[in-house]
C-alpha positions in Angstrom: 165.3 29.9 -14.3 167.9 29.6 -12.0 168.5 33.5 -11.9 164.9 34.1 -11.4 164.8 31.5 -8.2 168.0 33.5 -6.9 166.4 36.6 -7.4 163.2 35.6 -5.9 164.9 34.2 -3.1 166.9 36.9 -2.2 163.6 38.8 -2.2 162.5 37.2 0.3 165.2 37.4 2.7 165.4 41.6 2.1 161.8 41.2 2.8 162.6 40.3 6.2 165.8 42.5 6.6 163.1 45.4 5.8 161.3 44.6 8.3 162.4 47.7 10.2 162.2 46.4 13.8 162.1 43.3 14.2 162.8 41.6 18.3 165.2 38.9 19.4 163.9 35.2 18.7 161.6 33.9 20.9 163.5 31.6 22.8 166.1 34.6 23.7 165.7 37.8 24.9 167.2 39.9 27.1 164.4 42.1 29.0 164.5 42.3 32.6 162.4 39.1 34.2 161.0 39.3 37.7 161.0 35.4 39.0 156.9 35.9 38.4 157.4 35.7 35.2 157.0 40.0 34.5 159.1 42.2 32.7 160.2 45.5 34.0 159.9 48.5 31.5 162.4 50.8 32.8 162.4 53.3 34.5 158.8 52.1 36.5 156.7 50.8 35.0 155.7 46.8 34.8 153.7 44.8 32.0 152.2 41.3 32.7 154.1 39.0 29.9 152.8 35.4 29.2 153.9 33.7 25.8 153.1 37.1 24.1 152.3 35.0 20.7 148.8 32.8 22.7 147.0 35.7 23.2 144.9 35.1 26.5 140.8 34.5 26.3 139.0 36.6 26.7 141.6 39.1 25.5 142.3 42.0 27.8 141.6 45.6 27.0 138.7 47.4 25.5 140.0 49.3 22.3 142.5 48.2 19.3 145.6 49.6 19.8 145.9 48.9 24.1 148.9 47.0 24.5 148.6 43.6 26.2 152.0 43.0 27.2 155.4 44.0 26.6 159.1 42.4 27.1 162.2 43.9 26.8 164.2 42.4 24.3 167.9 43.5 22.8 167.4 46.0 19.7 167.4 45.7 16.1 170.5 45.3 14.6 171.9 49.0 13.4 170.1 50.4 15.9 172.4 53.1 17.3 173.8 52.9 20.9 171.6 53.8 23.4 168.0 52.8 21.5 165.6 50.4 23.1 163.1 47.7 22.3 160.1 45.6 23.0 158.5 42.7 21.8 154.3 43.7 22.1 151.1 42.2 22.2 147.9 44.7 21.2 144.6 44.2 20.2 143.6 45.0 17.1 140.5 44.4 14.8 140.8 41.2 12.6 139.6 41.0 9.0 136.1 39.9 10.5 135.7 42.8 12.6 136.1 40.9 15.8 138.8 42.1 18.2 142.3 40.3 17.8 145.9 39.8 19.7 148.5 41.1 17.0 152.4 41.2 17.6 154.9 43.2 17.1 158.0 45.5 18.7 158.6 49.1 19.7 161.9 51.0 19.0 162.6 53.7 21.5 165.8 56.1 20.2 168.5 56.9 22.1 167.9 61.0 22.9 166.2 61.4 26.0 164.5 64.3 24.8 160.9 64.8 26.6 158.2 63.9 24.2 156.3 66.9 24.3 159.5 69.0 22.5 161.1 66.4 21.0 159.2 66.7 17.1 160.5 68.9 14.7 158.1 71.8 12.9 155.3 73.0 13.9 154.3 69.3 15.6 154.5 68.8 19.4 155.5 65.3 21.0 158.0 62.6 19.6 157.4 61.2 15.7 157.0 57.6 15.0 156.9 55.3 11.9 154.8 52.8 11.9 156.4 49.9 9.9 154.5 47.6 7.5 157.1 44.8 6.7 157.3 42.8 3.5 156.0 39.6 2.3 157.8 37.0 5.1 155.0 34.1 4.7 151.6 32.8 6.1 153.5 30.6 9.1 153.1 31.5 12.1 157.6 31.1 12.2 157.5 33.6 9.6 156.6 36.7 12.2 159.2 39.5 11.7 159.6 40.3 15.6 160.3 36.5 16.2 164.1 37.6 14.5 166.6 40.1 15.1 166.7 42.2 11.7 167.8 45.4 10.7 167.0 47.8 8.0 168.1 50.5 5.2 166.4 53.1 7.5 166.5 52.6 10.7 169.5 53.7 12.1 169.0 57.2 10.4 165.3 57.2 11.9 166.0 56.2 15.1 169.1 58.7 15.6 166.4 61.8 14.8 164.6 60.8 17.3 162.1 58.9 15.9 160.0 55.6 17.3 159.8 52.5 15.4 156.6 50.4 15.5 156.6 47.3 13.6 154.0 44.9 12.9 153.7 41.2 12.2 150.0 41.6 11.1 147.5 39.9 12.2 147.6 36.2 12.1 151.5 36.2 11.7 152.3 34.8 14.8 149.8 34.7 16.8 146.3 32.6 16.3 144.6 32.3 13.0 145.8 32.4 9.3 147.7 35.4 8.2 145.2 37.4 5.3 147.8 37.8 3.1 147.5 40.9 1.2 144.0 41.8 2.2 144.4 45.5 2.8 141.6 46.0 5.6 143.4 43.4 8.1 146.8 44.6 7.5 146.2 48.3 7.3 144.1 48.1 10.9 147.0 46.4 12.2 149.6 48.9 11.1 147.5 51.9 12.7 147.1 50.6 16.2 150.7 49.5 16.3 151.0 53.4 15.8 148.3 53.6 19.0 150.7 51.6 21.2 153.5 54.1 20.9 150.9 56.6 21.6 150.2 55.3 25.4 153.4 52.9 25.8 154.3 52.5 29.4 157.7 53.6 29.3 158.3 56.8 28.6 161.1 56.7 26.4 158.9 54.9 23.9 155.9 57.2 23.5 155.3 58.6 20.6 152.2 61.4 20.6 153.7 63.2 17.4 153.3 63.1 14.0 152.4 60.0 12.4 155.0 58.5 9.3 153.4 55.1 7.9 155.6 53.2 5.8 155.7 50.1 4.2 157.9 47.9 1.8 156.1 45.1 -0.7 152.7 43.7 0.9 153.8 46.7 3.6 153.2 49.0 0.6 150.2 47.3 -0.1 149.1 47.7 3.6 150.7 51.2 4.4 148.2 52.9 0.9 145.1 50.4 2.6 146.1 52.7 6.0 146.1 56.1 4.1 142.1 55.5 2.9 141.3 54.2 6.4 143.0 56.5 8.7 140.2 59.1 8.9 137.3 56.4 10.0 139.4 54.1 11.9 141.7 55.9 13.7 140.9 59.8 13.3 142.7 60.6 16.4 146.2 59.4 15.2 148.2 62.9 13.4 148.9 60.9 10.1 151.8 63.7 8.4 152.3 61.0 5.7 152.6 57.6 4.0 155.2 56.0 2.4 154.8 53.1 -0.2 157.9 51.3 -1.3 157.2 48.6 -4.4 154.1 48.1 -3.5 151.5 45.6 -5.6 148.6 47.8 -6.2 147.4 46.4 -9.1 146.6 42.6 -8.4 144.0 41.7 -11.2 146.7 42.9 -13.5 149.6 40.7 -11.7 147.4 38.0 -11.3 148.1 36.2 -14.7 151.5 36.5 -15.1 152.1 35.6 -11.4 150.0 32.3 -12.2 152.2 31.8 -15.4 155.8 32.0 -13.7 157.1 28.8 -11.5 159.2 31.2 -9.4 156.3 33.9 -8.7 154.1 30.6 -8.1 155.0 30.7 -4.6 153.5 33.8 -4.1 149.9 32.8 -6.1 149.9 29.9 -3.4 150.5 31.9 -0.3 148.0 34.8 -1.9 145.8 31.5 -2.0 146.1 30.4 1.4 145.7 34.0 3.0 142.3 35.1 1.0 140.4 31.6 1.8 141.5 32.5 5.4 139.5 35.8 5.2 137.0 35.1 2.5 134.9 31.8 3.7 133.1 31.4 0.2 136.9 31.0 -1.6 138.7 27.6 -1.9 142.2 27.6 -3.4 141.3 24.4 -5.4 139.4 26.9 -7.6 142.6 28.5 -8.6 145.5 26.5 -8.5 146.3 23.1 -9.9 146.7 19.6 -7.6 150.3 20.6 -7.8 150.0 24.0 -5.9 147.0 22.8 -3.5 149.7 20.2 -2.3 151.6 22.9 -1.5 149.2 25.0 0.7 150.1 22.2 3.7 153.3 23.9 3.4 152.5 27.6 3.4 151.5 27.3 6.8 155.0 25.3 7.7 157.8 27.6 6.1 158.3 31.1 5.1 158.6 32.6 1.3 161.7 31.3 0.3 160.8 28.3 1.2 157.6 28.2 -0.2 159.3 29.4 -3.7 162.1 26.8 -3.7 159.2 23.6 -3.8 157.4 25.5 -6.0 160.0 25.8 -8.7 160.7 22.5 -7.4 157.3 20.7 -8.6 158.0 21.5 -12.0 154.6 21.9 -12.9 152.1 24.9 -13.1 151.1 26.1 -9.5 148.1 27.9 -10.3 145.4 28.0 -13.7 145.9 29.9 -16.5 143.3 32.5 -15.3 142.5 32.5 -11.7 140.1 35.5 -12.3 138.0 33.6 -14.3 136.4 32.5 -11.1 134.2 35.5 -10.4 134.4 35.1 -6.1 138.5 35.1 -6.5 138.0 38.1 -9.1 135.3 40.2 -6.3 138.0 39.5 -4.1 140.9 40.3 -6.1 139.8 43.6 -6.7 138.4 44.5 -3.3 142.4 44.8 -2.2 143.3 47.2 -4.8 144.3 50.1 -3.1 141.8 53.0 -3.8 143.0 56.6 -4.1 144.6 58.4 -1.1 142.7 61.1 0.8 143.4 64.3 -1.2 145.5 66.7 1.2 147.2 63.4 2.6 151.2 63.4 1.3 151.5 59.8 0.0 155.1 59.1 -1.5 155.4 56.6 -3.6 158.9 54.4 -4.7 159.6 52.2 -7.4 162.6 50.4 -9.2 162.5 50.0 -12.8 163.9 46.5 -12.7 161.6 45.4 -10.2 160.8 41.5 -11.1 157.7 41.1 -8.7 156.1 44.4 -9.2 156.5 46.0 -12.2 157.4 49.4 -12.9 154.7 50.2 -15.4 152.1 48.8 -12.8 153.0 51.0 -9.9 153.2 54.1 -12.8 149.9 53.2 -13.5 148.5 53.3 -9.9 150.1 57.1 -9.6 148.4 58.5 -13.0 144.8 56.7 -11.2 145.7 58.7 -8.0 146.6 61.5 -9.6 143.1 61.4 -11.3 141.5 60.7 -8.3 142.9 63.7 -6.5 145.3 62.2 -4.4 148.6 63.9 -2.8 150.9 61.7 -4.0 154.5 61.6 -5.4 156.4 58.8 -7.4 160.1 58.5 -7.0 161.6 55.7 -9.4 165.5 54.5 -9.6 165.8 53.1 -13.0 168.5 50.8 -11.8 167.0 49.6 -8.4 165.3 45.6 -8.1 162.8 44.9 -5.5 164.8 44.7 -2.7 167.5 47.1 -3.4 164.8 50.4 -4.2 164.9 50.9 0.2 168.1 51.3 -0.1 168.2 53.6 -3.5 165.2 56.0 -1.9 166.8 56.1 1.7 167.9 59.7 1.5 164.9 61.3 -0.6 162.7 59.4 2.1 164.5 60.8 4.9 164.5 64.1 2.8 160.4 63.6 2.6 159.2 62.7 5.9 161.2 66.0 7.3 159.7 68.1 5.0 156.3 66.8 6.2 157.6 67.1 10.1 158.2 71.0 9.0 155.1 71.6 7.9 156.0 72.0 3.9 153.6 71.3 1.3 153.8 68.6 -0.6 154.3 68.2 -4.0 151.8 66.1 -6.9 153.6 64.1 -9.5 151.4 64.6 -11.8 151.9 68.4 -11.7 155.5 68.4 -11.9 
């Protein structure tokens, strides 16, 4: 048990270090103040900042993906010299379909290269990756740009000239509960943080290029939810591909033994707490014992780890046998299994085989459905890779990947090799 706890816990804190670009705490940054209270975005221009986490009423702009505001902040760290960074407020579409303020930062690399020539291949203006992060939490403390963080790739990405966009989802941060792993809300999010780099007021940071969305964890979860939604919500943006690292795509399947395990019981609670946020007609109490409904007070207090270490801690079952045996939790359930990709799209697809939150056999499972379904997709597996440790196992074939789609190659299928 104790392994398990250390292992989950670790999770948690790679979830945040994969958080590709994630800005300076809030109470810190080091962007350019006017004495009004304004940032300048070198080398001109000049973005209105309030307390970019209380998104003003009504909210400004007209479409998701216009930036609110903007403040410079110190950049990730392993960012190489010369790179840049935001912290950024955008509107977005929530999980009701009403418009929404969503957080997040921007990652400019060093090169000054102008963004029309700057792409590789065939491609004309400057690449970006827009970053889905990992499960963090439901609190609002648990936002990945509130904390400086680094990750497996970014370095590499940001030295070929690539810009990083990053995320903290709706609800993560900003008003309103977090959706937790309902694909919709997360993958709209992901796309117009893509948008933002696409019209950024600084030059250095726009990003008109091809499209990379990636995604560890729930950010797999949210980055394959982005592939089937990219074509109807944001047909402009030129999406060259989609990466998925451990992601859950099977969650009727997890369901019971998530409910069964006191370590993964911190997960059923926080999966609790985020689908009553977005589904009305679902109340946790249907689905987890008096022992994890005393917990949701803290979901909305702490982050994952956190949230794990009391649930262990109760020494009781968190959630009931079966939560699927209520039919509204099952609907929902299975409404935020990811469908399969848009045939023609290049989805890869990494797993490690001694995964302990998402296992192998499930994520082999969701490439032989794709496959079937026509989807573009490849799976990459590392036999000896965990959870947390696949980013950095799959770092080169990824970088290897989103190249070959910059280029203009065509991508292989899986299931034909």
């Amino acid at each position: 048990m104790r392994r398990l706890l250390r292992h989950a816990t670790v999770l948690a804190v790679l979830a945040v270090v994969a958080a590709a670009c994630a800005g300076a705490d809030g109470d810190g940054n080091d962007g350019d103040r006017a004495g009004d209270g304004r940032v300048e975005l070198r080398p001109s221009t000049t973005v209105a900042v309030a307390d970019l986490y209380h998104p003003p009423s009504p909210l400004p702009g007209s479409a998701p993906g216009d930036l609110i505001a903007a403040e410079a902040i110190e950049p990730p760290p392993g960012a190489p010299a010369g790179a840049r960074a935001w912290r950024v407020l955008y509107r977005s579409t929530g999980v009701d379909g009403s418009p929404v303020g969503v957080t997040g930062i921007v990652v400019a690399p060093p090169d000054s290269a102008p963004p029309d020539t700057a792409a590789p291949g065939p491609a004309a203006g400057r690449p970006v990756v827009t970053w889905a992060h990992g499960t963090t939490g439901v609190a609002d403390v648990c936002a990945p740009s509130r904390r400086p963080t680094g990750s497996a790739w970014l370095a590499e990405l940001l030295g070929r000239g690539f810009v990083i966009v990053a995320t903290d989802y709706e609800g993560l941060g900003t008003p309103g509960v977090h959706p937790y792993l309902v694909g919709e809300s997360a993958a709209r999010s992901v796309l117009d943080a893509a948008r933002v780099a696409a019209a950024f007021p600084d030059p250095s940071a726009v990003a008109t290029g091809p499209v990379i969305v990636a995604g560890h964890s729930q950010g797999g979860h949210a980055a394959l939810f982005a592939a089937t939604l990219a074509g109807e919500y944001a047909p402009e943006l030129p999406v060259a591909g989609v990466i998925a690292v451990a992601p859950p795509t099977d969650l009727p399947d997890m369901a019971a033994p998530f409910a069964g395990s006191p370590v993964l019981g911190g997960f059923v609670v926080t999966i609790a707490v985020g689908f009553a946020a977005a589904y009305p007609e679902l109340d946790p109490a249907d689905v987890l014992t008096p022992a994890g409904v005393a917990l949701t007070d803290a979901v909305h207090e702490v982050c994952l780890d956190e949230v794990i270490a009391r649930a262990v801690a109760a020494g009781e079952p968190i959630a009931v046998d079966d939560p699927l045996a209520v039919s509204a939790w099952a609907r929902r359930v299975r409404e935020n299994v990811p469908p399969p990709t848009p045939a023609g799209l290049p989805v890869l697809v990494l797993q490690g085989g001694r995964d302990p939150i998402v296992p192998a056999a499930i994520t082999r499972q969701y490439a032989e459905r794709a496959c079937a379904g026509r989807s573009t997709i490849e799976l990459a597996e590392y036999p000896d890779a965990d959870h947390g440790a696949v980013l950095v196992a799959g770092r080169d074939d990824v970088l290897a990947w989103i190249e070959a789609r910059l280029a203009g190659d065509r991508p292989a299928r899986w299931c034909e090799g």
